[in-house]
C-alpha positions as CSV (number, residue, x, y, z in Angstrom):
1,X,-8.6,-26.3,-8.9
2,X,-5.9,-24.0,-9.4
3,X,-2.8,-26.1,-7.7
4,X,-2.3,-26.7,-4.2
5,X,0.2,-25.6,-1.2
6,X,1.0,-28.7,0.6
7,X,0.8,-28.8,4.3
8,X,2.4,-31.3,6.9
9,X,0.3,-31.5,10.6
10,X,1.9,-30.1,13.7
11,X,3.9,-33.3,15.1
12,X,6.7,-33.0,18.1
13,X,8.9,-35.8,18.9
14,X,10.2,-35.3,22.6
15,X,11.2,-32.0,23.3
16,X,11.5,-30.6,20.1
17,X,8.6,-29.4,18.5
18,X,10.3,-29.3,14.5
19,X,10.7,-32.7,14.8
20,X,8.0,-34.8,12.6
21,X,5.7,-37.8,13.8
22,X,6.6,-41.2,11.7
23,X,2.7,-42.1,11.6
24,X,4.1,-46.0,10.1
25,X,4.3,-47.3,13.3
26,X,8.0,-47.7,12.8
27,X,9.4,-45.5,14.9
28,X,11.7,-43.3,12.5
29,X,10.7,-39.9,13.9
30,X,12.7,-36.9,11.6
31,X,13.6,-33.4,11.8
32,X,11.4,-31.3,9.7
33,X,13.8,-28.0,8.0
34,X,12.6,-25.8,5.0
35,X,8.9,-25.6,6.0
36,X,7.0,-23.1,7.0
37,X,4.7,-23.0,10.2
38,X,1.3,-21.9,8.6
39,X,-2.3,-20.7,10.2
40,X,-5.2,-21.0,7.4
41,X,-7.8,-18.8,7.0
42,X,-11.2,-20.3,8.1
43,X,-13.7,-18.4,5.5
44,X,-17.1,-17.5,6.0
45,X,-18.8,-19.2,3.0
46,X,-21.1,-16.0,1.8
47,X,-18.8,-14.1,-1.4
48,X,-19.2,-10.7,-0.3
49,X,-18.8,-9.7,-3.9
50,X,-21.6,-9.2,-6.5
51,X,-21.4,-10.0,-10.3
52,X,-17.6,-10.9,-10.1
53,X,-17.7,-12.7,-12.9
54,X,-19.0,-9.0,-14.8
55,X,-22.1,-11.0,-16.7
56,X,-23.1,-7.8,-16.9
57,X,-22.8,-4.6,-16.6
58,X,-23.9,-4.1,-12.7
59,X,-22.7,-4.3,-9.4
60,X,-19.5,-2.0,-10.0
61,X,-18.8,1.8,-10.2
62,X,-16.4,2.5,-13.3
63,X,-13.6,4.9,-13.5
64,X,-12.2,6.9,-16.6
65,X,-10.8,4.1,-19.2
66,X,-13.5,1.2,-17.1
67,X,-16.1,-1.4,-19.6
68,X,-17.7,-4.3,-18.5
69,X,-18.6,-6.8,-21.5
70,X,-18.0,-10.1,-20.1
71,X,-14.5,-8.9,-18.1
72,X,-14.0,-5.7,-16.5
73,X,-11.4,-4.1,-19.4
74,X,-9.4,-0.6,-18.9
75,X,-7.7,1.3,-20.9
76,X,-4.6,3.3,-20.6
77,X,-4.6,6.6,-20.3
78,X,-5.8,7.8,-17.0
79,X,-5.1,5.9,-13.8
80,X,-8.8,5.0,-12.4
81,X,-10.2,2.8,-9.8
82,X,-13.0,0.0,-10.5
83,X,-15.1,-0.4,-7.0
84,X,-17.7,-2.0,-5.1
85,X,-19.2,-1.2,-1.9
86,X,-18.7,-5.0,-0.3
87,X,-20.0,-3.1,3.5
88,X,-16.4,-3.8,4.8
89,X,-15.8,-2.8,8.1
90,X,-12.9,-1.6,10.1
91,X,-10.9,-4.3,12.2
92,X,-11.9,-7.2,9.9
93,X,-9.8,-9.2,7.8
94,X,-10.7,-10.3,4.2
95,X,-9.3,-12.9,1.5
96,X,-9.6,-11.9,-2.0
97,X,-9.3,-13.7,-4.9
98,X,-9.1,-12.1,-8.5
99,X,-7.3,-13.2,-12.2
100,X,-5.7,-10.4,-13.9
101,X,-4.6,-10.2,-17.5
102,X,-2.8,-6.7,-19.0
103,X,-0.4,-5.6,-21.6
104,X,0.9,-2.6,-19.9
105,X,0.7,-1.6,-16.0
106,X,-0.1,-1.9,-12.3
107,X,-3.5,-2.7,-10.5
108,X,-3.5,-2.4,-6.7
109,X,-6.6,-4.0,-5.3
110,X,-8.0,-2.3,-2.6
111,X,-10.4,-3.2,0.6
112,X,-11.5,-1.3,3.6
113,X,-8.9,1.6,2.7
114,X,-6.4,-1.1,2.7
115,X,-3.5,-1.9,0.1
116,X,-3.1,-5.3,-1.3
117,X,-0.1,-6.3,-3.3
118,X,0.3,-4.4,-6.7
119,X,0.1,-6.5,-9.7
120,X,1.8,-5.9,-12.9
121,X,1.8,-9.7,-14.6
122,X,-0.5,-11.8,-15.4
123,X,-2.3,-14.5,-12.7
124,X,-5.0,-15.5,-10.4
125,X,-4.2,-13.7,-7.0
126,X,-5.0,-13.9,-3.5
127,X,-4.5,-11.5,-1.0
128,X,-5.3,-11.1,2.6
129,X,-6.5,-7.5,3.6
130,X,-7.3,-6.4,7.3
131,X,-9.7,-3.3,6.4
132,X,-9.1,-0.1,8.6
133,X,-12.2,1.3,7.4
134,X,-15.4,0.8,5.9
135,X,-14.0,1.8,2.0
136,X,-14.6,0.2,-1.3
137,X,-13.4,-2.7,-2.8
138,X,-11.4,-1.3,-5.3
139,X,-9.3,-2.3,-8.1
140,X,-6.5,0.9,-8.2
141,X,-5.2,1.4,-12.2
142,X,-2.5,3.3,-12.8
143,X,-2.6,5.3,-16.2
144,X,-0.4,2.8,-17.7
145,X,-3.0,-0.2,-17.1
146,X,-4.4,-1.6,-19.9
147,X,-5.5,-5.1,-19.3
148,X,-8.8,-7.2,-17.8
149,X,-9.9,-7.9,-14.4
150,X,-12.2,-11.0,-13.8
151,X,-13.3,-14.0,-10.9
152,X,-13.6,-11.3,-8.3
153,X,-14.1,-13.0,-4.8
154,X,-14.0,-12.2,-1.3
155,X,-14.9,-13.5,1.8
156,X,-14.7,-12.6,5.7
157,X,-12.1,-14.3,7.5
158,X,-13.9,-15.6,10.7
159,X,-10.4,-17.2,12.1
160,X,-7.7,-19.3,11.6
161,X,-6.8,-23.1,12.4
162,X,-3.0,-23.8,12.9
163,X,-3.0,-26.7,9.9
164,X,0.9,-27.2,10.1
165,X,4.0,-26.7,8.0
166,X,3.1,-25.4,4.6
167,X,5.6,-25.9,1.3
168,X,5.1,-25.9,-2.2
169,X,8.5,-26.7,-3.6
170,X,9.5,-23.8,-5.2
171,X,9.7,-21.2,-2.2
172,X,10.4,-23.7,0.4
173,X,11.3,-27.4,0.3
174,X,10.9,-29.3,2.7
175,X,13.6,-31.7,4.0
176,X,13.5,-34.3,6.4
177,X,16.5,-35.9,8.0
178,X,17.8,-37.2,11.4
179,X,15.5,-40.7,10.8
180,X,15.3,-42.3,14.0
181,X,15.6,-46.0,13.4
182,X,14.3,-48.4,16.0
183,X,15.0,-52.3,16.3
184,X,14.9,-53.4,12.9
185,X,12.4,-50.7,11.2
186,X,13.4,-49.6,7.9
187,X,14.4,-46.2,7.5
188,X,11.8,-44.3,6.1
189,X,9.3,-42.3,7.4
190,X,5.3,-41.9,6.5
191,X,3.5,-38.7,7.1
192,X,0.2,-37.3,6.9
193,X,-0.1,-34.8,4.1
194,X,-2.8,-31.7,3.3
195,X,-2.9,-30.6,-0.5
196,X,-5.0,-27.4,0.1
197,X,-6.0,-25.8,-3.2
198,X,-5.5,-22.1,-3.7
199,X,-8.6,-20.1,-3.3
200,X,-10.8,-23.0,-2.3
201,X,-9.2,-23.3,1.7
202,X,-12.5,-25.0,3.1
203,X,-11.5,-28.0,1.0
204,X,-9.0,-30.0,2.8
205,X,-8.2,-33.7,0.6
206,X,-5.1,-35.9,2.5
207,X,-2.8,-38.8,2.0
208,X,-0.2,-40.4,3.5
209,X,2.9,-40.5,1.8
210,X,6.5,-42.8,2.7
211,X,9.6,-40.7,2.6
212,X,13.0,-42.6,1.8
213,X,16.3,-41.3,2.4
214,X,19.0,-40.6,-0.9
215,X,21.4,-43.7,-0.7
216,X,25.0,-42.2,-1.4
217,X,27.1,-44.7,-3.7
218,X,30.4,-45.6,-3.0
């Protein structure tokens, strides 16, 4: 597993659909801010790639400054493109997954005469890429690129299933306030909660966690 983004379920309390279900029984409904609404990918299990891993030296057409050993490695020098024919086809949208490492450099990958999002550190990527046409995969170098390419994967997206608000703590943080306290319910608030692990979206583990509100002293 690579980490997860979290995900809380589509609730509505009333009126107000950004308002989040207390699933305690208790009653203390909340307003949900800093989330974001979030449709998943639903993924066709068959990897569209072949030999993404680069065991050996098939499956791929190599550019100027291109060797397959055990990674796909480039050298600087001449900007170049690494590519597979993955039969993409125009009007369909595709996830990719891919780890990068490089010294020097941008790689743009490449699907369906599509741009992804250029890459110049290092990292395990993902990018979503609606193909316009039936083109390559391709990993685009620019003559500056000198670094590996490895754990190529991509797979058809066949739809997408509205999961709930995503978050991950860093971009956006969820907060939950406006507790609505019934009788003599405590106030804090238990929610159902996805942790959906990057690159593996078909796997979907839960739990429920208890919020509590920050007690100001004084």
């Amino acid at each position: 597993m690579k980490g997860c983004v979290l995900y809380l379920p589509f609730y509505s309390y009333g009126a107000n659909a950004q308002k989040i279900w207390d699933m305690s029984g208790q009653g203390n409904h909340g307003v949900i801010t800093g989330a974001v609404p979030a449709n998943i990918p639903m993924l066709s299990p068959i990897n569209k790639v072949t030999n993404g891993t680069f065991d050996g030296d098939t499956g791929w057409t190599k550019g100027t400054g291109w060797a397959i050993t055990t990674l796909a490695t480039k050298t600087a020098g001449v900007a170049s493109d690494l590519e597979q024919d993955i039969l993409a086809v125009a009007g369909e949208e595709y996830r990719l997954i891919y780890t990068i490492a490089r010294t020097a450099g941008i790689v743009t990958p490449q699907i369906g005469g599509v741009d992804g999002t250029a890459r110049s550190a290092a990292g395990t990527y993902e990018d979503i890429i609606r193909a316009t046409g039936t083109g390559n995969l391709k990993f685009q170098a620019d003559a500056s690129f000198a670094g590996t390419v490895d754990n190529v994967e991509t797979n058809k997206i066949i739809g997408y299933e509205s999961l709930g608000w995503s978050f991950n703590g860093s971009t956006n943080i969820i907060t939950v306030t406006d507790f609505l306290d019934t009788g003599n319910s405590a106030l804090e608030i238990t929610v159902l909660i996805w942790c959906i692990p990057v690159g593996r979206m078909e796997q979907w583990p839960y739990s429920l966690i208890t919020m509590q509100p920050i007690k100001e002293s004084g």
